[in-house]
C-alpha positions in Angstrom: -11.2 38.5 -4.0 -13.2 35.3 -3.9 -11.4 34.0 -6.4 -8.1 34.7 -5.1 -9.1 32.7 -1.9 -10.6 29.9 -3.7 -7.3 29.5 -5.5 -5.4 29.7 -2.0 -7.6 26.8 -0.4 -6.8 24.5 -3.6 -2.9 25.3 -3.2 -2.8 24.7 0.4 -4.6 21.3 -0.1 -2.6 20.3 -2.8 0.7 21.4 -0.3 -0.6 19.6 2.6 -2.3 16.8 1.0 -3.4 13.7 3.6 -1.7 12.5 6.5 -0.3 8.8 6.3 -2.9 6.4 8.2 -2.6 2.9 9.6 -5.4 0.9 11.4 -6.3 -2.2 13.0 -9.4 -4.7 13.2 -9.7 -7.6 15.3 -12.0 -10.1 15.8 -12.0 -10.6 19.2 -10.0 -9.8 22.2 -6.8 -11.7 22.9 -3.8 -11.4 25.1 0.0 -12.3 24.4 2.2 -13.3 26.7 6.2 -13.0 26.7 7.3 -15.7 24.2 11.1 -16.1 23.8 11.4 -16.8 20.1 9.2 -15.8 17.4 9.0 -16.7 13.8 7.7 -14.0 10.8 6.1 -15.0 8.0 4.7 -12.8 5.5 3.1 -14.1 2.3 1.1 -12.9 -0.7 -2.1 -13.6 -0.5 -3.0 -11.5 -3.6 -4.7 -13.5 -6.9 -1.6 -11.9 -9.2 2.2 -10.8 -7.6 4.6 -10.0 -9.8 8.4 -9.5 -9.3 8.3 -5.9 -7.8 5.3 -6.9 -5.6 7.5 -9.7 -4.2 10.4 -7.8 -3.5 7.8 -5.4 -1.7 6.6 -8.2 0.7 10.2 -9.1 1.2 10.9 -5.2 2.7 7.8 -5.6 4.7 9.5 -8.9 6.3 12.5 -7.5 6.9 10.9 -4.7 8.4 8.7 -6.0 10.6 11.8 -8.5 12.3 13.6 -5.6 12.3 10.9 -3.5 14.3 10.5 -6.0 16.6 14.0 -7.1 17.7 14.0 -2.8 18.2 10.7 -2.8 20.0 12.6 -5.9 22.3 9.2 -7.8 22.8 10.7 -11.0 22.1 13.8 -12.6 23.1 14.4 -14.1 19.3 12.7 -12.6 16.4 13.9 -14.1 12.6 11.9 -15.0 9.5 13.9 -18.3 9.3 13.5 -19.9 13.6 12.2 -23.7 13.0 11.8 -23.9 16.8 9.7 -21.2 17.7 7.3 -20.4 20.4 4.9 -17.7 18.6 4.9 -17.9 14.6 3.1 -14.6 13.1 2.1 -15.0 9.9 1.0 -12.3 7.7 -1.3 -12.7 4.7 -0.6 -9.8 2.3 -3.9 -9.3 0.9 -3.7 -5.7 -0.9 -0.9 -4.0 -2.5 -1.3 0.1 -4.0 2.0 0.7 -4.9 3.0 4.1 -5.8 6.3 4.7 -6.8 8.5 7.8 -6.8 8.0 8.1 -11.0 4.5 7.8 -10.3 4.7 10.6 -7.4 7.2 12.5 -9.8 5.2 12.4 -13.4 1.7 12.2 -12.0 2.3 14.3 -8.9 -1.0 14.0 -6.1 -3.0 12.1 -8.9 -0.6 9.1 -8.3 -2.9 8.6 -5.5 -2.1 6.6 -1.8 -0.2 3.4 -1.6 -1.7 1.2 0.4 -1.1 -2.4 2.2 -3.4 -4.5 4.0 -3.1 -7.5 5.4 -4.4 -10.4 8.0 -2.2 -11.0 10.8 -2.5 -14.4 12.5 -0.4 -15.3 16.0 0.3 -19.3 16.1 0.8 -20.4 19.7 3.4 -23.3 18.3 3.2 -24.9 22.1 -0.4 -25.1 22.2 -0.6 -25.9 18.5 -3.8 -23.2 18.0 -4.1 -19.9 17.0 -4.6 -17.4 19.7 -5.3 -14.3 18.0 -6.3 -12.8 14.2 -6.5 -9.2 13.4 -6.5 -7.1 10.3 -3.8 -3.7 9.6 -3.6 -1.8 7.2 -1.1 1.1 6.2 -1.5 3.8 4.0 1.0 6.6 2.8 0.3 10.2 2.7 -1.6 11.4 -0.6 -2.8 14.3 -1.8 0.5 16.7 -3.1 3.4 15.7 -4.9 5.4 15.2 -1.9 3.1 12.2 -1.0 4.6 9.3 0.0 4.8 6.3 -2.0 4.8 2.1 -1.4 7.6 2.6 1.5 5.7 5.0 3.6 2.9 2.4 3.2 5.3 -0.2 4.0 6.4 1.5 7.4 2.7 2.7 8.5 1.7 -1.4 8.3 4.9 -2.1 10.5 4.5 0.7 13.1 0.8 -0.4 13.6 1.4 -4.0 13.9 4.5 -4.0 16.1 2.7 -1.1 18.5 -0.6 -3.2 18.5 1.5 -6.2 19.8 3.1 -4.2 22.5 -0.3 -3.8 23.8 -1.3 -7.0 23.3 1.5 -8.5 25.7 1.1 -9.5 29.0 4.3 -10.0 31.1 
């Protein structure tokens, strides 16, 4: 019998695996108020980025304007706005990626994608920065219907775009 239930706690963990996670650090409290138009930048900040992590850093762009022209906490979000008020840069500094033939051949043992980065808010009026912070994202792990690099991808986005929703003053 002990054995039988030993064997049940392994296949439940292998079937429910870990929860996608996101966080945030930041180094000291800031405000932002209601800018109009707002710049994205996300670069790799990464010693080696090859072609597929590039195209990954382009998805997490796109993502992340996309998010917050939806979230509606700017008037004018792009990734190409010379005259903007608010530039956010983002400094990719880690890239896991897991990929759905890693999920499929090595199943759980693939491991967590994972994507961290510094996120810098540049005040272009007052020509300073007026706030730095740290997110990560991470996908689920654990089974063989873990996420992958996308999950990852979107777990980075939701955190950053909720942390500056509560970060805006109006």
């Amino acid at each position: 019998m002990k054995k039988s239930s030993n064997l049940l706690i392994i296949f439940l963990f292998l079937i429910a695996g870990c929860v996608a996670q996101s966080k945030v650090q930041t180094e000291g409290d800031f405000q932002i108020k209601k800018y109009r138009t707002v710049n994205v930048n996300v670069l790799s900040q990464m010693p080696v980025c090859e072609r597929e992590c590039q195209e990954e850093i382009e998805k997490l762009k796109n993502s992340l304007v996309e998010n917050l022209k939806q979230a509606d906490l700017f008037e004018n979000v792009g990734s190409e706005i010379t005259d903007s008020e608010l530039i956010i840069n983002v400094r990719i500094t880690e890239l896991l990626r897991v990929t759905s033939k890693d999920r499929f051949w090595l199943g759980a043992a693939a491991g967590r994608a994972k994507v961290t980065g510094t996120v810098e808010l540049f005040d272009t009026y007052q020509n300073k920065i007026i706030g730095t912070f740290l997110v990560e994202g991470q996908s689920s792990g654990g089974t063989v219907f873990a996420g992958g690099t996308q999950q990852a991808i979107e777990k980075f986005v939701e955190q950053l775009v909720h942390f500056m929703h509560e970060k805006i003053i109006i």
